[in-house]
VOKOLLUM-842884 format. One record per atom (N, C-alpha, C, CB): x, y, z; residue number from 1; residue in three letters. Coordinates in pm, whole numbers. Glycine has a CB too. Layout:
residues N
SITE      px      py      pz  seq  type
SITE       X       Y       Z  NUM   ALA
...
***
This chain:
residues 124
SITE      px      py      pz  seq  type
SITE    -906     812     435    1   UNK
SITE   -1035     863     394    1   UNK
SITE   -1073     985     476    1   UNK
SITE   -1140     755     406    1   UNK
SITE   -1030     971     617    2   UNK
SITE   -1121    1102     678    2   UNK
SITE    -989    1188     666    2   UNK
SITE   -1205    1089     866    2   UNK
SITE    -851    1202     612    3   UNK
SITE    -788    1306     566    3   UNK
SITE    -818    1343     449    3   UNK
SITE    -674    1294     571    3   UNK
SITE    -894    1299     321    4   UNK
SITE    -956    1365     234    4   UNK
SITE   -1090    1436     246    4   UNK
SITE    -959    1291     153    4   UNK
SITE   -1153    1386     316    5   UNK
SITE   -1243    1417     414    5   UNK
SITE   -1254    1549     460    5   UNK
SITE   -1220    1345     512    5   UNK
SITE   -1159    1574     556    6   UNK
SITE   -1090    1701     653    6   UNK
SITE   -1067    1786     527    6   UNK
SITE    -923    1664     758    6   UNK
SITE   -1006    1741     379    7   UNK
SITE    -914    1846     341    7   UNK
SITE   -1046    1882     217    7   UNK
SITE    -722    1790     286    7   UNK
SITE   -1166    1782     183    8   UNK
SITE   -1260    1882     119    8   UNK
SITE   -1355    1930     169    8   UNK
SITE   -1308    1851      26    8   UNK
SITE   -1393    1883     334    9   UNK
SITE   -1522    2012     368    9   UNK
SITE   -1417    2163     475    9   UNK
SITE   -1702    1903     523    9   UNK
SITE   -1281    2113     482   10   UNK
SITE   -1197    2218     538   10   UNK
SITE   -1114    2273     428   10   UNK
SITE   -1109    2167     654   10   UNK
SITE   -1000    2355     482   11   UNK
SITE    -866    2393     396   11   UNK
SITE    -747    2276     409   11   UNK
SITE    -798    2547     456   11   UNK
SITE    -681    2292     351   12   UNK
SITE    -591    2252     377   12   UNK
SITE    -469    2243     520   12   UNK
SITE    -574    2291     292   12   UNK
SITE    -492    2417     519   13   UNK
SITE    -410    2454     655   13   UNK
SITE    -428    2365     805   13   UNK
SITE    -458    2610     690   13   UNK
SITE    -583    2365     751   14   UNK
SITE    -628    2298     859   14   UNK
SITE    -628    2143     890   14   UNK
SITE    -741    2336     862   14   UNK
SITE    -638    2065     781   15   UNK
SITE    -581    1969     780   15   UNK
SITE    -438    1943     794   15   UNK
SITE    -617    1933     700   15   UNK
SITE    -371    2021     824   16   UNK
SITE    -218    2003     805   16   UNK
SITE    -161    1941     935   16   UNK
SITE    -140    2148     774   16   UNK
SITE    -225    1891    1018   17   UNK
SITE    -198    1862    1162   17   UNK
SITE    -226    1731    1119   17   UNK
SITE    -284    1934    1293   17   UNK
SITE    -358    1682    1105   18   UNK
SITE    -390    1566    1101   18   UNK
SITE    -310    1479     959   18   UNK
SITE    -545    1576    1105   18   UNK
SITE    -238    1535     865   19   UNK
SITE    -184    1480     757   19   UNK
SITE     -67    1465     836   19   UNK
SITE    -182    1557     620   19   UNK
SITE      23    1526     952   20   UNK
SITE     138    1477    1012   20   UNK
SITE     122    1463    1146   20   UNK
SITE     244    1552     987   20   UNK
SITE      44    1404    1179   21   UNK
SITE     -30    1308    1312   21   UNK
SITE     -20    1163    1200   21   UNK
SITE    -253    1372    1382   21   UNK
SITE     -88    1150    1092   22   UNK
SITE     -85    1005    1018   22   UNK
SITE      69     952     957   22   UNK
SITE    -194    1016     881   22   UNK
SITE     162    1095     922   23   UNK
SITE     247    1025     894   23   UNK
SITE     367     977    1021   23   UNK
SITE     291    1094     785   23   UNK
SITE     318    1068    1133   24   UNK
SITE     408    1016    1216   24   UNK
SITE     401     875    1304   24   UNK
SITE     422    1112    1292   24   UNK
SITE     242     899    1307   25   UNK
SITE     193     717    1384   25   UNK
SITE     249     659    1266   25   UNK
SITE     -16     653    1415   25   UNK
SITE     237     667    1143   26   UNK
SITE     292     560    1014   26   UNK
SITE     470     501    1062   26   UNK
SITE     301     680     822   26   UNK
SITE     539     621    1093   27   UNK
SITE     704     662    1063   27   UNK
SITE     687     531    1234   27   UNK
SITE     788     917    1075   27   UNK
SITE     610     547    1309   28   UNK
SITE     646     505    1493   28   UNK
SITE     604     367    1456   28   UNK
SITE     532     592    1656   28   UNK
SITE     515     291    1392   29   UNK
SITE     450     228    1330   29   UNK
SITE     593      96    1238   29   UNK
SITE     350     349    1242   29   UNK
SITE     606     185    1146   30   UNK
SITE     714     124    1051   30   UNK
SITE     843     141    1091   30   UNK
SITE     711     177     918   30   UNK
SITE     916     219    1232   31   UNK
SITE    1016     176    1327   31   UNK
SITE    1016      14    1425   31   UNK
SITE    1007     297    1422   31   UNK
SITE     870     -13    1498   32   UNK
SITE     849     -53    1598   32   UNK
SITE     859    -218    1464   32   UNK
SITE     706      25    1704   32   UNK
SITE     788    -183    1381   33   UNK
SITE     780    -323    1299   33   UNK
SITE     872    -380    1264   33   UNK
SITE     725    -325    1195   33   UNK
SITE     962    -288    1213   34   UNK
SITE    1128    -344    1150   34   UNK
SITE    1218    -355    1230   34   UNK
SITE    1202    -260    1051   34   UNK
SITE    1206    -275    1406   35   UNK
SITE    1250    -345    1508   35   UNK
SITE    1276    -447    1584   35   UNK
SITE    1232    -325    1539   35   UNK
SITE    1135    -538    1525   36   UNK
SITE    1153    -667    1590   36   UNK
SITE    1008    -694    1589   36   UNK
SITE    1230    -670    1740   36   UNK
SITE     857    -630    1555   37   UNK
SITE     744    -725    1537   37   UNK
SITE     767    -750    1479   37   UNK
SITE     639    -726    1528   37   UNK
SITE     816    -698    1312   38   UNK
SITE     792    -743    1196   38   UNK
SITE     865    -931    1189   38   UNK
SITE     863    -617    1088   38   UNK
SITE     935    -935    1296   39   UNK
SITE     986   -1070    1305   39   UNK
SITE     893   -1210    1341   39   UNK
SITE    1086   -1056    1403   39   UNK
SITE     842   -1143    1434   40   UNK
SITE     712   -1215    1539   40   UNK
SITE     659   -1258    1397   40   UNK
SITE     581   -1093    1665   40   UNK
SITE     611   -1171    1309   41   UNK
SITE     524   -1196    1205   41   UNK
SITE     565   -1283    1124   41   UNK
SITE     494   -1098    1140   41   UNK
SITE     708   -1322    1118   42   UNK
SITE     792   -1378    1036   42   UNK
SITE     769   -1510    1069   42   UNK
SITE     925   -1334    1043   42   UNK
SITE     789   -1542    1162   43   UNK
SITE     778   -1603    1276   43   UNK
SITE     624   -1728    1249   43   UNK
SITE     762   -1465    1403   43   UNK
SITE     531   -1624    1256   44   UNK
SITE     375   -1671    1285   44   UNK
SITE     320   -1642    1136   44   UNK
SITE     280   -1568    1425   44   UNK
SITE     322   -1660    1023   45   UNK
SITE     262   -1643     963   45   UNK
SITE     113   -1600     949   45   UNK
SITE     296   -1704     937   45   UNK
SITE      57   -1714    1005   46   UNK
SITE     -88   -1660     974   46   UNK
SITE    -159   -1555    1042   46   UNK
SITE    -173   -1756     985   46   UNK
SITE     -58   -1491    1142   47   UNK
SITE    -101   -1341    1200   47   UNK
SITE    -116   -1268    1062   47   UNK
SITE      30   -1256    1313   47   UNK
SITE      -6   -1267     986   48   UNK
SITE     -44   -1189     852   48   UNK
SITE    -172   -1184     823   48   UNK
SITE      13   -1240     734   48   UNK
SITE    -256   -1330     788   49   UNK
SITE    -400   -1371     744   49   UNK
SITE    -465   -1292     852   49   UNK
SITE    -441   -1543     743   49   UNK
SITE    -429   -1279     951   50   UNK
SITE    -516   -1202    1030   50   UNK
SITE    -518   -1047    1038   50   UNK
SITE    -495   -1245    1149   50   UNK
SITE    -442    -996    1020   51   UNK
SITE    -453    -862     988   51   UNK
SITE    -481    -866     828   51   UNK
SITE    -318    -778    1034   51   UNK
SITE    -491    -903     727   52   UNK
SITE    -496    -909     650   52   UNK
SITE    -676    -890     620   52   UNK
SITE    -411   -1003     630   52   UNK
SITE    -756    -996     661   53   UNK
SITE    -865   -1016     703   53   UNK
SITE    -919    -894     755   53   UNK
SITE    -861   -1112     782   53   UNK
SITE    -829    -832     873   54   UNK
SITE    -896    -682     970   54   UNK
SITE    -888    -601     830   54   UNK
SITE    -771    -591    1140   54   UNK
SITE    -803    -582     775   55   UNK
SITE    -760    -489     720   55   UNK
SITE    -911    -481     579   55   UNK
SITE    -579    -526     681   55   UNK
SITE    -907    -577     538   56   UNK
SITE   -1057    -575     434   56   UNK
SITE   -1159    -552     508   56   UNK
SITE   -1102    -713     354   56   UNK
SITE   -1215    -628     619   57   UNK
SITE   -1321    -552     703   57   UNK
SITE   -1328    -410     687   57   UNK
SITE   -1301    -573     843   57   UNK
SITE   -1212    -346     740   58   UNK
SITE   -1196    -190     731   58   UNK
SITE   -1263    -149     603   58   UNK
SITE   -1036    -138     731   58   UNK
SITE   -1168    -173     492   59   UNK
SITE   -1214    -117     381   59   UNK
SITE   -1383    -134     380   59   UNK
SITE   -1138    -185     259   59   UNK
SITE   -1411    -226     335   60   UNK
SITE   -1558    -278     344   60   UNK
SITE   -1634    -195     402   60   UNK
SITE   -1578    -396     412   60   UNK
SITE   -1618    -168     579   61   UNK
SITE   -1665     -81     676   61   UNK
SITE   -1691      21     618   61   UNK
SITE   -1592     -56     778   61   UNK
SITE   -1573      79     557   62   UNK
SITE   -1573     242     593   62   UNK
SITE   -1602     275     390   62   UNK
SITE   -1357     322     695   62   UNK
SITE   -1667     187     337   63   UNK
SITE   -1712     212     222   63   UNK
SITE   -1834     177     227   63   UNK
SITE   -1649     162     128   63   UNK
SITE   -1930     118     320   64   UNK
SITE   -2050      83     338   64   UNK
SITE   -2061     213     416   64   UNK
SITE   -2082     -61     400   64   UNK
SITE   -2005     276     507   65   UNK
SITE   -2060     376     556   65   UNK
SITE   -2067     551     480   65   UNK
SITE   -1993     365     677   65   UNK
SITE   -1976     521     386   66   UNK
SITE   -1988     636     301   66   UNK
SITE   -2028     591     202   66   UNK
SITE   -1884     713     276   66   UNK
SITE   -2092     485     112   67   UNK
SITE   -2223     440      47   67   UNK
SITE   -2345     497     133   67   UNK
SITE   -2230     273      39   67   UNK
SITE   -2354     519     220   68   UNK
SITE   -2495     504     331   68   UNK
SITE   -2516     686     363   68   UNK
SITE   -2443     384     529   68   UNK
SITE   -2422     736     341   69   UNK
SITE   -2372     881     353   69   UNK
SITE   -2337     979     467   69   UNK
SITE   -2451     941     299   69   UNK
SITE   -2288     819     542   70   UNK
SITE   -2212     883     693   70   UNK
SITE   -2089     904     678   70   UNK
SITE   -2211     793     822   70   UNK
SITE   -1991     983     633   71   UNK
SITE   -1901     998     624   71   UNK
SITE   -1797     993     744   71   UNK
SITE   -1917    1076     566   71   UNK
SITE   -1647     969     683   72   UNK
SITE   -1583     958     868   72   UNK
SITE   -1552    1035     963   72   UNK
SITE   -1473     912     890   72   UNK
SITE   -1621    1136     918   73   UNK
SITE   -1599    1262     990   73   UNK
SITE   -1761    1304    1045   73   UNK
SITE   -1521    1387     878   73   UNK
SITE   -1888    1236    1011   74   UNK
SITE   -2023    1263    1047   74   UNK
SITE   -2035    1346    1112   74   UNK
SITE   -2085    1184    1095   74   UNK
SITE   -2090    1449    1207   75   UNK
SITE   -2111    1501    1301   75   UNK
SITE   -2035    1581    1341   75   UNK
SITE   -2132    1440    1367   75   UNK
SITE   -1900    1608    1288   76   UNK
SITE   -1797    1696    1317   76   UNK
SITE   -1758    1729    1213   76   UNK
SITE   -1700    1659    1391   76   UNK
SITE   -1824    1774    1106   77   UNK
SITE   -1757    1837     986   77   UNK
SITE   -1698    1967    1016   77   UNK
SITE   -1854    1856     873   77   UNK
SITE   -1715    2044    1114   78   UNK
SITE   -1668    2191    1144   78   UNK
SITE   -1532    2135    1231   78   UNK
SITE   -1800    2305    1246   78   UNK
SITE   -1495    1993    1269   79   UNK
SITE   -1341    2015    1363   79   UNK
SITE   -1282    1922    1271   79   UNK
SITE   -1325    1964    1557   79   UNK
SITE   -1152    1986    1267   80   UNK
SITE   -1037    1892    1218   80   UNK
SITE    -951    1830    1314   80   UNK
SITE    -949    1961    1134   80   UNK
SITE    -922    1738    1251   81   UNK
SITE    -897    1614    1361   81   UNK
SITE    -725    1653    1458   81   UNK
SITE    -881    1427    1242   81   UNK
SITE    -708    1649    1558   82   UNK
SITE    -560    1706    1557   82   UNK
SITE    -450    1642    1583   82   UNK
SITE    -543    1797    1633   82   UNK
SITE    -366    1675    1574   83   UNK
SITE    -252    1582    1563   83   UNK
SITE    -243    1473    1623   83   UNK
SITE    -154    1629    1591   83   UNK
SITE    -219    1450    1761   84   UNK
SITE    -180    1358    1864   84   UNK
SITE    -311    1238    1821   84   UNK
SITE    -184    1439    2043   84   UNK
SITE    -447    1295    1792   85   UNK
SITE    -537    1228    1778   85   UNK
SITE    -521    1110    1611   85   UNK
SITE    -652    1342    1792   85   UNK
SITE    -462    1212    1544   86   UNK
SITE    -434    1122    1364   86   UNK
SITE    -308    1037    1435   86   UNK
SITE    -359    1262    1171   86   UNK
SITE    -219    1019    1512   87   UNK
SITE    -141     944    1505   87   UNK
SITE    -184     833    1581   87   UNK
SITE     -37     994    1529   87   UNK
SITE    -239     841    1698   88   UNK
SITE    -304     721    1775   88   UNK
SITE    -376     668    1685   88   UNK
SITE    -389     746    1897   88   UNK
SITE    -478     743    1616   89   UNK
SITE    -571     660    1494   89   UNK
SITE    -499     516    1413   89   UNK
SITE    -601     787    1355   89   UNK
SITE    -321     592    1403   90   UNK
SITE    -308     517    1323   90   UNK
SITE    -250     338    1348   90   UNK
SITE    -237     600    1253   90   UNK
SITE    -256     342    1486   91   UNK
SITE    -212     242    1616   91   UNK
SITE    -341     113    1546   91   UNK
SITE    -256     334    1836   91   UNK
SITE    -444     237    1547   92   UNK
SITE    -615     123    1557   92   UNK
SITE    -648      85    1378   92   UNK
SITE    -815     258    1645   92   UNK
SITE    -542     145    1299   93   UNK
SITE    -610     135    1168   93   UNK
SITE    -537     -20    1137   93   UNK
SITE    -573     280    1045   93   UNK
SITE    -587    -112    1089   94   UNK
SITE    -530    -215    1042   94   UNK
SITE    -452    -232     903   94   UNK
SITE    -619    -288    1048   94   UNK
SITE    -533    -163     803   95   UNK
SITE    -448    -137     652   95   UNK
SITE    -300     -87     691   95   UNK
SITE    -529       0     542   95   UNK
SITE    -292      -6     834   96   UNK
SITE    -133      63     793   96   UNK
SITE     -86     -87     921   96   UNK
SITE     -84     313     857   96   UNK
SITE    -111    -119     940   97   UNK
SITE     -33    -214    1038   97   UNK
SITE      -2    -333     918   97   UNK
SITE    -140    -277    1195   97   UNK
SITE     -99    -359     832   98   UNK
SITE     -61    -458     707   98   UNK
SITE      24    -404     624   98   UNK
SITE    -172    -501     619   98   UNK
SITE      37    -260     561   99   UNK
SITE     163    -198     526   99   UNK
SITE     254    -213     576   99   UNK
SITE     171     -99     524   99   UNK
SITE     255    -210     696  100   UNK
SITE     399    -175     778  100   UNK
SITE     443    -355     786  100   UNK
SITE     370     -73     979  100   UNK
SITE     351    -389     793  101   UNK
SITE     412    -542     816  101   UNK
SITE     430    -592     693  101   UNK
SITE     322    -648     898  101   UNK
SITE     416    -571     582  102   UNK
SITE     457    -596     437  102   UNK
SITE     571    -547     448  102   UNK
SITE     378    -538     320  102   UNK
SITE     604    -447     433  103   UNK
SITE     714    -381     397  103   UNK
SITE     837    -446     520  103   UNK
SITE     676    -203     400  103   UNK
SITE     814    -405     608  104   UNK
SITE     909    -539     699  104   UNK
SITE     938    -644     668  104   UNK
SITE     868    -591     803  104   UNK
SITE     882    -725     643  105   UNK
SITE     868    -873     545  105   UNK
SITE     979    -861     445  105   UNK
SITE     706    -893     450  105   UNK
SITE     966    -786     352  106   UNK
SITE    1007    -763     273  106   UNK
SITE    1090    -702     214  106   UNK
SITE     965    -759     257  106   UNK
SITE    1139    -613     333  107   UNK
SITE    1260    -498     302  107   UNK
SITE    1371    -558     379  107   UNK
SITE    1228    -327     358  107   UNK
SITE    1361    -609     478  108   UNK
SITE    1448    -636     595  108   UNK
SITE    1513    -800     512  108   UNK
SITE    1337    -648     778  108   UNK
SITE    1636    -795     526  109   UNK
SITE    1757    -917     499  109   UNK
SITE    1727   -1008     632  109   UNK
SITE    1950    -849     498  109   UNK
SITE    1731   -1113     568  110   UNK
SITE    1685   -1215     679  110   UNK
SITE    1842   -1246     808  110   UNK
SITE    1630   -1391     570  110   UNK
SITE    1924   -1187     753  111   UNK
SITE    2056   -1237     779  111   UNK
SITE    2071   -1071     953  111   UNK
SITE    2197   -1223     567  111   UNK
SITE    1972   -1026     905  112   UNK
SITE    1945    -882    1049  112   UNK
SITE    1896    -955    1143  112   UNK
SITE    1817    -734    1026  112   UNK
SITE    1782   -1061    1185  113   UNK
SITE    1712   -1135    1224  113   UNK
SITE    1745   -1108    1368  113   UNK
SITE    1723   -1256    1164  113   UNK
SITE    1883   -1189    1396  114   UNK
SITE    1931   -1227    1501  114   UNK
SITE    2007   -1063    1601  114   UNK
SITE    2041   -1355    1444  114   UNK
SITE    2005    -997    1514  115   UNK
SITE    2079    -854    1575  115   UNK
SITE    1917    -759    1626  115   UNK
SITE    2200    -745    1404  115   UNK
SITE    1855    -752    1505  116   UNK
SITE    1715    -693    1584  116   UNK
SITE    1625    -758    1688  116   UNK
SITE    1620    -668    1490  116   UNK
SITE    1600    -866    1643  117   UNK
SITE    1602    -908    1757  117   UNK
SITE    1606    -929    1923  117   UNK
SITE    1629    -922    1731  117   UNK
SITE    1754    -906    1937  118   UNK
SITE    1812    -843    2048  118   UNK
SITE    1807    -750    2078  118   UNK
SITE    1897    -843    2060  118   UNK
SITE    1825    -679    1935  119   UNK
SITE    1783    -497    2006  119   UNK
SITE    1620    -493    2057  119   UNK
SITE    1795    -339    1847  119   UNK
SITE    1600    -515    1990  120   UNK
SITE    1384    -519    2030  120   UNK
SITE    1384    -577    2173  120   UNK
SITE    1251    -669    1901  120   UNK
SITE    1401    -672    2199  121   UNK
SITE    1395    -776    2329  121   UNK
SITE    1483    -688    2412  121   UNK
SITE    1463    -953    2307  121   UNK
SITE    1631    -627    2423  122   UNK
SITE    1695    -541    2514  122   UNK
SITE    1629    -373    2523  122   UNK
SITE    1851    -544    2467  122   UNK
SITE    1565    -370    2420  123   UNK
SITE    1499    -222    2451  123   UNK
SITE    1344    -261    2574  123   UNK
SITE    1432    -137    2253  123   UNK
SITE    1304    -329    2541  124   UNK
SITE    1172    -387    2650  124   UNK
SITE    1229    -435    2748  124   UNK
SITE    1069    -505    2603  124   UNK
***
């Protein structure tokens, strides 16, 4: 939302930092998951329910606040957000941590389990 945000009270150009600040926290995000959280999750199920849960809050949140006409950018409509800053964002956003943990779930062969695993646990 606040990259559509950025890209209709700015240009584009200018948004162009913060559109690859989000996809790179996404790309560090959907490495770290299919490394070996996405297992934990496998693991614990109802962590899912729990991000799952964060993840509607969010929505909810940040549609009650632009119903109300604070947008996510309020107070800083003249700065665009910059890189290093869109990718940490994307650490705290819960919808992409429920993406990323879907798609882990779901992409990954259960029969990798025992090899990532190890790699995850020997990289820490």
């Amino acid at each position: 939302m606040t990259l559509t945000d950025t890209g209709a009270n700015l240009a584009l150009r200018q948004a162009a930092g913060q559109l690859l600040g989000i996809a790179a926290g996404f790309a560090i995000q959907s490495i770290a998951l299919c490394a070996g959280l996405g297992m934990i999750l496998l693991r614990w199920p109802e962590l899912h329910g729990v991000l799952q849960g964060m993840a509607a809050g969010c929505v909810m949140y940040l549609g009650w606040q632009m119903l109300r006409g604070r947008g996510a950018m309020a107070g800083a409509a003249g700065d665009p957000v910059p890189f290093w800053e869109a990718a940490a964002r994307q650490f705290l956003n819960p919808r992409a941590w429920l993406i990323c943990a879907t798609a882990a779930m779901l992409c990954l062969p259960v029969a990798l389990e025992p090899v990532l695993m190890a790699g995850y646990t020997g990289a820490i």
